[in-house]
FISE-888496 format. One line per 10 residues: number of its first residue (from 1); their letters; for each residue x, z, y of N, C-alpha, C. Coordinates in steps of 0.02 Angstrom, whole numbers, plus 50000, padded with zeros to 5 digits. Last residue first. Layout:
FISE-888496
NUM> a> X/Z/Y/X/Z/Y/X/Z/Y  ...
END
This chain:
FISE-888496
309> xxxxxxxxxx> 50389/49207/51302/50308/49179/51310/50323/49153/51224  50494/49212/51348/50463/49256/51394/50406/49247/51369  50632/49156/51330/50588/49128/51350/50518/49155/51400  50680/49254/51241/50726/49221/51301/50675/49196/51354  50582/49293/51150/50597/49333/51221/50648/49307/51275  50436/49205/51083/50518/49178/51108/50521/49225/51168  50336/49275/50997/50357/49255/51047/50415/49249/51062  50231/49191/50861/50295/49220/50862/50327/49205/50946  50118/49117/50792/50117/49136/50860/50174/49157/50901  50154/49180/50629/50127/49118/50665/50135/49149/50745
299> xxxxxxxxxx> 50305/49208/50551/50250/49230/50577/50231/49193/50625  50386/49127/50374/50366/49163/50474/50311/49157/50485  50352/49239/50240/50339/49185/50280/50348/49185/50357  50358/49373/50140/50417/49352/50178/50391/49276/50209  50244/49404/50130/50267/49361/50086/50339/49322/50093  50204/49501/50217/50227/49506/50158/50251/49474/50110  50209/49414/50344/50258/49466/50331/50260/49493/50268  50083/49345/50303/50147/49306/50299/50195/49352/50288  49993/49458/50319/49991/49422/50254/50070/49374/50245  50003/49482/50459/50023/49540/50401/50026/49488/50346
289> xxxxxxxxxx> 49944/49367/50486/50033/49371/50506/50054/49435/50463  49804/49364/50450/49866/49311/50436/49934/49359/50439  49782/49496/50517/49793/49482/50454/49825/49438/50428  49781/49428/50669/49812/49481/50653/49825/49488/50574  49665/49321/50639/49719/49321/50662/49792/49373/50659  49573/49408/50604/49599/49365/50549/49659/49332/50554  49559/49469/50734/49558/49520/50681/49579/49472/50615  49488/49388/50799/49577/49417/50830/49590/49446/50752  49386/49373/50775/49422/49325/50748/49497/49347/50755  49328/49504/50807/49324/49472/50702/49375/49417/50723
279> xxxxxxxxxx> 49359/49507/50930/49367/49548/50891/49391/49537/50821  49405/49402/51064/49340/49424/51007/49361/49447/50955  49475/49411/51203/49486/49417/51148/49411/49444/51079  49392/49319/51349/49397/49377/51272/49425/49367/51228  49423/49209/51471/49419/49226/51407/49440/49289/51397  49389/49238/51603/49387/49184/51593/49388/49187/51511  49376/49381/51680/49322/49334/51603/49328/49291/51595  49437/49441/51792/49461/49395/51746/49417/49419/51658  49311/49434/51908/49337/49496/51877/49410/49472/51802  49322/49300/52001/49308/49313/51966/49353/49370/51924
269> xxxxxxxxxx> 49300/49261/52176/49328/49276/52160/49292/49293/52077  49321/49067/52259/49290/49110/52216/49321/49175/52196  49362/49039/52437/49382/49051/52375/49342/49098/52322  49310/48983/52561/49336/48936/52515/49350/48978/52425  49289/49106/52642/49245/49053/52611/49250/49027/52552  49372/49278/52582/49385/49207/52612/49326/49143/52579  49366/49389/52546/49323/49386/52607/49336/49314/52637  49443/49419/52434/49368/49421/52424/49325/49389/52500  49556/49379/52508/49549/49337/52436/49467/49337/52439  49622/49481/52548/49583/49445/52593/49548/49371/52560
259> xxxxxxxxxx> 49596/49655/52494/49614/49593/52468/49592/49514/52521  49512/49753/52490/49555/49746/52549/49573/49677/52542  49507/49804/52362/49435/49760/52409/49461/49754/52467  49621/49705/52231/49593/49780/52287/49533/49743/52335  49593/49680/52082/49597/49650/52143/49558/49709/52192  49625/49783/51956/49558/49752/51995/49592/49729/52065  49759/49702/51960/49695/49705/51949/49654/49779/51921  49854/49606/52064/49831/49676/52054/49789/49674/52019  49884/49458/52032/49938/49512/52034/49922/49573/52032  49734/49395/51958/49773/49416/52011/49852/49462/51996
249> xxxxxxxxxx> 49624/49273/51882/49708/49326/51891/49718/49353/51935  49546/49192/51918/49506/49235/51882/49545/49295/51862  49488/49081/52067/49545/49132/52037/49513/49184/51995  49449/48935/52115/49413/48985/52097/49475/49018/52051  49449/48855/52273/49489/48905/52226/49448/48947/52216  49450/48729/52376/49418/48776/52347/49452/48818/52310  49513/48612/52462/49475/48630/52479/49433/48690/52436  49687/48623/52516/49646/48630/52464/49600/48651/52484  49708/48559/52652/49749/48541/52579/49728/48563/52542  49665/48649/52733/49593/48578/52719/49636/48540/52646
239> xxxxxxxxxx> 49708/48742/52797/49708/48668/52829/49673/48629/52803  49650/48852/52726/49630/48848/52815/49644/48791/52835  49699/48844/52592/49630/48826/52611/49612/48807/52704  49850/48848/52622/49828/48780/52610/49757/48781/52597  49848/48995/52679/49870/48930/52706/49825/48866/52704  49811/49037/52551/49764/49044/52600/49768/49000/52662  49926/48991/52487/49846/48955/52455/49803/48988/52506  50031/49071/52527/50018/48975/52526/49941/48959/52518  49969/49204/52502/49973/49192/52573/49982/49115/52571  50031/49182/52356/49929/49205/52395/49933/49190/52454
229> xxxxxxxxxx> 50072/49094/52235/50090/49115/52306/50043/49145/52358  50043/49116/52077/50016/49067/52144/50040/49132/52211  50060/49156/51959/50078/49096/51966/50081/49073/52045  50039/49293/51964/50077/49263/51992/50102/49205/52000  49901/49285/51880/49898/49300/51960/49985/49268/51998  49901/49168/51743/49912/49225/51789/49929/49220/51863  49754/49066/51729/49813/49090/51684/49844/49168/51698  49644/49019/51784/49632/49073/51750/49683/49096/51688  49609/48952/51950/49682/48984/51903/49649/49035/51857  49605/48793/52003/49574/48850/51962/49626/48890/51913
219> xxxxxxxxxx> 49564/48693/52146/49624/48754/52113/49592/48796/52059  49567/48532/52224/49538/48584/52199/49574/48635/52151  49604/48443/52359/49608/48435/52285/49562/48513/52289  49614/48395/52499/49570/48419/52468/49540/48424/52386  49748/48308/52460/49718/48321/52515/49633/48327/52478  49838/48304/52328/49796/48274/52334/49753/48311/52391  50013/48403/52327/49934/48391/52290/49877/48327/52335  50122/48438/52390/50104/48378/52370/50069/48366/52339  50078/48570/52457/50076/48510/52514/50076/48451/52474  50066/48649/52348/50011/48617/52367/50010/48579/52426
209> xxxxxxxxxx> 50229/48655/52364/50183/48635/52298/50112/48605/52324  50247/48739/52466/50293/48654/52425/50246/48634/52399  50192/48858/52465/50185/48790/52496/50183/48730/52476  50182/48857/52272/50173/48886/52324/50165/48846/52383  50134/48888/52113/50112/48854/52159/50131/48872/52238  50242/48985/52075/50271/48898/52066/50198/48850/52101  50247/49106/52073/50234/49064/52133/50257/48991/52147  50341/49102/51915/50330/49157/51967/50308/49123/52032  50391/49039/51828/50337/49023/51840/50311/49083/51901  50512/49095/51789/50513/49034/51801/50452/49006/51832
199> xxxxxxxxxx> 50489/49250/51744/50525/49205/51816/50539/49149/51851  50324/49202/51684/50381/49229/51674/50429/49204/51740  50180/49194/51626/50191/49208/51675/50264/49242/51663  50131/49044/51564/50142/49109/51569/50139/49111/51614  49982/48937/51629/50041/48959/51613/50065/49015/51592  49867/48868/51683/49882/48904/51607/49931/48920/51600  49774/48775/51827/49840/48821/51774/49802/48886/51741  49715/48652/51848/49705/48697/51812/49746/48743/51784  49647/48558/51982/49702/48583/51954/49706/48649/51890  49614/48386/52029/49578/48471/52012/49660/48508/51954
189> xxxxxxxxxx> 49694/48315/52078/49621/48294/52105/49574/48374/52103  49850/48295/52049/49806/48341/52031/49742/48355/52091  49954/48197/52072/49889/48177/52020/49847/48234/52031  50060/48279/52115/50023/48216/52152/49977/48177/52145  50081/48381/52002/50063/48399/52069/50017/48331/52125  50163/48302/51940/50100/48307/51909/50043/48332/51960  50263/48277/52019/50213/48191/51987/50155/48226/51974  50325/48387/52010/50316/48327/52050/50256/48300/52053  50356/48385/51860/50306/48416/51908/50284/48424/51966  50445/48309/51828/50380/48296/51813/50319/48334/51851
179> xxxxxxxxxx> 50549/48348/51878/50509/48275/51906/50448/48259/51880  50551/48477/51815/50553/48456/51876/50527/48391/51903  50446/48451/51641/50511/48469/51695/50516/48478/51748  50344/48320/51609/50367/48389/51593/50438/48407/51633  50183/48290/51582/50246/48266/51605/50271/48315/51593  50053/48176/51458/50106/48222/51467/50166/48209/51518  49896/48119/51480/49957/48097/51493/50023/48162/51513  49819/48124/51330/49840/48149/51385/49908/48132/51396  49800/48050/51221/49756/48067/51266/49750/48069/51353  49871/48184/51115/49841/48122/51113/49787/48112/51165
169> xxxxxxxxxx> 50006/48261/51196/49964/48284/51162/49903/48183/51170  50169/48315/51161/50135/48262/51136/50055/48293/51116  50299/48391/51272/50258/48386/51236/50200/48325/51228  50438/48459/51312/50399/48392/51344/50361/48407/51271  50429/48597/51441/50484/48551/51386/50409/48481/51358  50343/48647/51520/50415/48647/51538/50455/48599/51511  50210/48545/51567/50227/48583/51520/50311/48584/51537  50046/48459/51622/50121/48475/51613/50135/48533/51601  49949/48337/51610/49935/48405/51558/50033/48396/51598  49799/48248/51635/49882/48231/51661/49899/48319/51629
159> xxxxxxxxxx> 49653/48151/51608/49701/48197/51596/49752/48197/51612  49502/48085/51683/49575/48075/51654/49614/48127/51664  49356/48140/51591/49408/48144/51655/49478/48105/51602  49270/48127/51465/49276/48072/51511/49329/48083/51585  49237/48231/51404/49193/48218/51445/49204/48156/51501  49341/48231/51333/49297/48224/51271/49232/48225/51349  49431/48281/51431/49449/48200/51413/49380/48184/51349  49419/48410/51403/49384/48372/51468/49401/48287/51438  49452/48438/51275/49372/48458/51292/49376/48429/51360  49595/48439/51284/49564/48401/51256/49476/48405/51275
149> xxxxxxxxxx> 49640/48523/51382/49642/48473/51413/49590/48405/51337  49588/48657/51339/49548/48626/51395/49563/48555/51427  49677/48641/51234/49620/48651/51207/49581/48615/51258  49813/48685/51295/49783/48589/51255/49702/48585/51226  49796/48784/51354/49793/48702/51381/49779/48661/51366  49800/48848/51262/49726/48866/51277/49728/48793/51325  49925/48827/51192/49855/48848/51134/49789/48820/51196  49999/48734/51311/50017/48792/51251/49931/48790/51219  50025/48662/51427/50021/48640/51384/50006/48670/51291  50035/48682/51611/50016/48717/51527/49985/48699/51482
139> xxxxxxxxxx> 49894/48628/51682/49975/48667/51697/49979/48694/51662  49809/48499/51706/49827/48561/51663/49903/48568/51654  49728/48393/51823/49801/48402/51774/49801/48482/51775  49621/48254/51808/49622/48342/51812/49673/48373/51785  49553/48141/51920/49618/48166/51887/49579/48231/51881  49415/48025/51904/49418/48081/51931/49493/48097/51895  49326/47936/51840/49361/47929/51910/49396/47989/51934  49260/47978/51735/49322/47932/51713/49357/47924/51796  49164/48038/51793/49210/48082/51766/49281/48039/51747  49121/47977/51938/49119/47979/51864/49172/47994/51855
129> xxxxxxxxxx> 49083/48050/52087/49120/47997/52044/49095/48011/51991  48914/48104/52155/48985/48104/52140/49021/48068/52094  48835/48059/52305/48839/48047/52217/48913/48067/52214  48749/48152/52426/48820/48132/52393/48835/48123/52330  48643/48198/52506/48626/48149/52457/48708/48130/52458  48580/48349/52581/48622/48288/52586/48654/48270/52499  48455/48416/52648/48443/48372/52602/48518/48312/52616  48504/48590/52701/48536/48518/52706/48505/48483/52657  48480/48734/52722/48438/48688/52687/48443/48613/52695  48569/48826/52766/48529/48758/52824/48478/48736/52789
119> xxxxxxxxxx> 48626/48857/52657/48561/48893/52703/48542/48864/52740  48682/48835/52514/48642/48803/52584/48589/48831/52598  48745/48860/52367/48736/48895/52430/48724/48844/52510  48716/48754/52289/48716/48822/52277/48705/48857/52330  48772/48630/52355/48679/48646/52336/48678/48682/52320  48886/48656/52362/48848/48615/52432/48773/48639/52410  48939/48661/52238/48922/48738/52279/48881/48729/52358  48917/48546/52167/48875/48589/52152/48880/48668/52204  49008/48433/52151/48998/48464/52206/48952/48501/52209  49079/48385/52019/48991/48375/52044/48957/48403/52116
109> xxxxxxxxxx> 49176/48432/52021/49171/48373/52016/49103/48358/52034  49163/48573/52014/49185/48551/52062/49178/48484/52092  49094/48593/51896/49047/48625/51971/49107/48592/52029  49189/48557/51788/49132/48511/51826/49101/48564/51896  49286/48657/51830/49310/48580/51821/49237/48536/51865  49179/48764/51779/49211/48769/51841/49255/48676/51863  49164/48731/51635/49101/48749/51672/49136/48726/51770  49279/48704/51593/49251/48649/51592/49204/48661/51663  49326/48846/51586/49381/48810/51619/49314/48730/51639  49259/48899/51496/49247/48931/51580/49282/48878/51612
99> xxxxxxxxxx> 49271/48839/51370/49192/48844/51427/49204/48839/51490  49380/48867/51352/49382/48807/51355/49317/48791/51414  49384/49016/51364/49430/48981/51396/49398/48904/51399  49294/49027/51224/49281/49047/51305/49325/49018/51337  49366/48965/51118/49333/48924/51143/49298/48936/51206  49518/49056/51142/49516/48983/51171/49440/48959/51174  49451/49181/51086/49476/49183/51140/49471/49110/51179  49411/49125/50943/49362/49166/51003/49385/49157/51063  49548/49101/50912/49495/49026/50914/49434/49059/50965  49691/49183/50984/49636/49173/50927/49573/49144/50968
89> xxxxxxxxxx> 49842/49222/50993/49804/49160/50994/49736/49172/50961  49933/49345/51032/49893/49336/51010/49836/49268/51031  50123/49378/50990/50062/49362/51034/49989/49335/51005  50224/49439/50889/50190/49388/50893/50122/49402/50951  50393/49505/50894/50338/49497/50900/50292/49450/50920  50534/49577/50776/50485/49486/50782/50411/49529/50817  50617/49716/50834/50592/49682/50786/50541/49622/50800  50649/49791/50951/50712/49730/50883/50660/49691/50864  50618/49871/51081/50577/49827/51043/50631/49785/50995  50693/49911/51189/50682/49947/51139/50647/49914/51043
79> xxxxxxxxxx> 50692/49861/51299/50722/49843/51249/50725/49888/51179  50549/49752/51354/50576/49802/51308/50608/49809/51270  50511/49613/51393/50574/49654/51425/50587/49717/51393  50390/49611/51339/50449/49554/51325/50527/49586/51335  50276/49652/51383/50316/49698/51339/50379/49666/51305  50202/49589/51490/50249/49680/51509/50277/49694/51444  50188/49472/51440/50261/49472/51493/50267/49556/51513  50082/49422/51363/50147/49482/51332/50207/49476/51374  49944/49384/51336/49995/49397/51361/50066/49442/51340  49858/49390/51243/49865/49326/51248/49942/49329/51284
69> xxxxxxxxxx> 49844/49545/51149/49818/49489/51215/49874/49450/51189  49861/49615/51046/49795/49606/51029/49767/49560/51089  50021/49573/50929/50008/49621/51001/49909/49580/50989  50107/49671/50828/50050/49595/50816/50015/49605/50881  50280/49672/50757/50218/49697/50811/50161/49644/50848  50358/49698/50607/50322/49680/50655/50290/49688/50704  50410/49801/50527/50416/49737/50505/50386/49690/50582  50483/49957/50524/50406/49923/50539/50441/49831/50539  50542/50057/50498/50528/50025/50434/50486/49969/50473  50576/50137/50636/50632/50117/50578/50621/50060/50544
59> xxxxxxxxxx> 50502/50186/50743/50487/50140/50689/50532/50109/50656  50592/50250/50867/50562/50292/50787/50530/50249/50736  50587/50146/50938/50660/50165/50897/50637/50182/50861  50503/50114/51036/50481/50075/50985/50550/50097/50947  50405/50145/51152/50459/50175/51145/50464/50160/51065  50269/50150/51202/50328/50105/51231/50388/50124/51232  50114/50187/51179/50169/50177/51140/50212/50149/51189  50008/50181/51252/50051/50237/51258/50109/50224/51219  49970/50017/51307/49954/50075/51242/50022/50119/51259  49959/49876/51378/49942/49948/51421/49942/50021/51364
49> xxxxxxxxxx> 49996/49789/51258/50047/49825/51312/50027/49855/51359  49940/49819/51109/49932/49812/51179/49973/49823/51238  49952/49814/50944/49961/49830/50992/49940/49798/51048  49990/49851/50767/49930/49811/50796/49933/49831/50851  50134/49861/50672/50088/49890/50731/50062/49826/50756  50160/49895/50514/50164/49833/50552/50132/49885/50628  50219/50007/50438/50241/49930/50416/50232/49871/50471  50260/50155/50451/50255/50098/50478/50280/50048/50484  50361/50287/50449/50301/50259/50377/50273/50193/50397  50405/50334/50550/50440/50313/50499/50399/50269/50423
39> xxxxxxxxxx> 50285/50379/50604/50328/50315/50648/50362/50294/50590  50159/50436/50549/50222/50444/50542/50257/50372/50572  49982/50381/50628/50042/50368/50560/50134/50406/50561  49867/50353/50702/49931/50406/50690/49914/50411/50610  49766/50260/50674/49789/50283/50750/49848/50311/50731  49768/50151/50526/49739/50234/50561/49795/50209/50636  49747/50076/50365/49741/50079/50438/49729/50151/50470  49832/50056/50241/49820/50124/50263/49805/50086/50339  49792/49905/50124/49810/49944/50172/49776/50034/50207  49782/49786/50032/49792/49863/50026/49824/49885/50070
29> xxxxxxxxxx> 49719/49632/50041/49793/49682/50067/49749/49743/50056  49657/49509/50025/49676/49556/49976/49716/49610/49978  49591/49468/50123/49624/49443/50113/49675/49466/50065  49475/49554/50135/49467/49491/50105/49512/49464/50079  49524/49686/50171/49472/49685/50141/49498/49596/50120  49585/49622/50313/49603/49663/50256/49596/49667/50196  49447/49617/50361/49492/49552/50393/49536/49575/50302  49393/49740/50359/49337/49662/50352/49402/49634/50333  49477/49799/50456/49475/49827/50366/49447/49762/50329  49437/49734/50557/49522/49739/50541/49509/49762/50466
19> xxxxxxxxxx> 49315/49743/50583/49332/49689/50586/49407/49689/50565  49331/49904/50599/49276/49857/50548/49290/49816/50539  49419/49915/50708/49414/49974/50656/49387/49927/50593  49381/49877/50855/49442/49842/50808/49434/49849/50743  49290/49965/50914/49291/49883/50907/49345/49847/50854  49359/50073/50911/49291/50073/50895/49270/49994/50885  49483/50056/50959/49481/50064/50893/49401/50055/50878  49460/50039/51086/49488/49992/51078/49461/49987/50987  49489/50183/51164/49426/50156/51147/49442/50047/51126  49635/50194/51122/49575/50216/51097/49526/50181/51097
9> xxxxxxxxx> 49737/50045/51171/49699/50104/51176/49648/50132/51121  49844/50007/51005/49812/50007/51061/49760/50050/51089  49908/50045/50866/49936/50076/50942/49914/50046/50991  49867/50080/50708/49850/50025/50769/49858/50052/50833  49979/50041/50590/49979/50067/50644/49945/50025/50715  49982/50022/50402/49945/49975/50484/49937/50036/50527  50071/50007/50257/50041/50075/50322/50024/50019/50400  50018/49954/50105/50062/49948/50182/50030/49981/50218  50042/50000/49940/50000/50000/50000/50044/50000/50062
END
């Protein structure tokens, strides 16, 4: 029997508890799941990087750490941490992502906030392009990019998808690097970042950046808050270089109410729901990678710490 240490918050376990034994349960593993385990008796930890744990030496025996977000730039830098950890991809998580990302894509393309909110009561009659007329380049190419860049091209936008290192996705027109991002920036009609969030990506939208976008392009960030330079993008709403932004990240969160984010026209603000982690599926997800670790197999999702992501 393998000892499962689940070291995310408490109220966490009430949700996790069923769907992790479920997950367990099927896949034929004999396991001890519990909150507190002997550090030394621990085979794998199921985790969070807001969890009291952050001191990872006393796990001698542990084989792994199966984190329960998408993210993992607060626990990359720990050095405490030796052992393979894997981030969490799961199909619950991406097909919300794919929704929220489409839902927002089109309310833009369709100009739907002119008729959402009018108080004049304006009868104004503006057809909007067809979706085949329209760019939408995805910043980030990883699990949840390629997901939202395939589900819009399945509605007819043309796709432009960039990514650090160069990637093949069918469809889409891939760039990648510095010149690529360039280019990708000068296509982007609507913009969608997905990125980590690591030093390399730290306010990589900033002036520069949205001066070479498409004069009244459009912004949707439901990757991370630091991707984007806050004071550029308030900038580039007041001149008219970007005409909207709906942000579902921030650098603080809860985004303080001081924030000049909440009190600006142009910009949506959303509590970040762009995607959930869903429980049962995170939860098969997590089992896989126990299941590989016993079979000595690598572990799927596996994060690169040079890298950050």
């Amino acid at each position: 029997m393998i000892n499962v240490l689940f070291a995310a918050k408490p109220e966490r376990w009430t949700t996790y508890e069923a769907p992790l034994r479920s997950a367990l349960a099927k896949a034929g593993i004999e396991a001890h799941l519990a909150q507190d385990i002997a550090p030394a008796e621990v085979d794998y930890i199921i985790y969070a990087p807001n969890s009291d744990l952050q001191d990872f030496t006393p796990y001698s025996r542990a084989k792994a750490v199966l984190n329960l977000w998408a993210g993992v730039e607060q626990i990359t830098g720990n050095k405490t941490l030796k052992i393979p950890l894997a981030r969490m991809v799961d199909p619950g998580l991406t097909k919300g992502m794919v929704e929220w990302v489409t839902g927002h894509v089109l309310r833009y393309h369709l100009g739907m906030d002119a008729h959402i909110v009018n108080p004049e009561h304006k009868w104004s009659v503006q057809t909007p392009p067809l979706a085949q007329e329209r760019e939408v380049v995805i910043f980030g190419l990883g699990a949840l990019g390629t997901a939202c860049a395939q589900a819009l091209l399945g509605l007819g936008f043309r796709v432009t998808g960039w990514s650090r290192s160069p990637k093949e996705v069918a469809g889409v027109t891939c760039l990648y690097g510095n010149a690529g991002f360039s280019d990708a920036l000068s296509r982007a009609e609507i913009a969608v970042t997905l990125l980590p969030d690591t030093p390399a990506t730290t306010d990589i939208l900033n002036a520069e950046a949205f001066a070479k976008m498409p004069r009244g392009a459009f912004l949707i960030n439901p990757g991370r808050g630091p991707l984007i330079d806050d004071n550029a993008l308030i900038a580039a709403l007041d001149s008219g270089q970007v005409a909207h932004a709906t942000l579902d990240v921030f650098r603080i969160e809860p985004l303080p109410q001081e924030h000049a984010f909440w009190a600006h026209p142009q910009i949506t603000v959303t509590p970040h729901i762009a995607a959930e982690t869903r429980a049962s599926t995170a939860s098969e997800t997590i089992v896989e990678n126990i299941k590989r670790g016993e079979a000595g197999a690598p572990y799927i999702n596996l994060v690169d710490r040079t890298l950050g992501y």
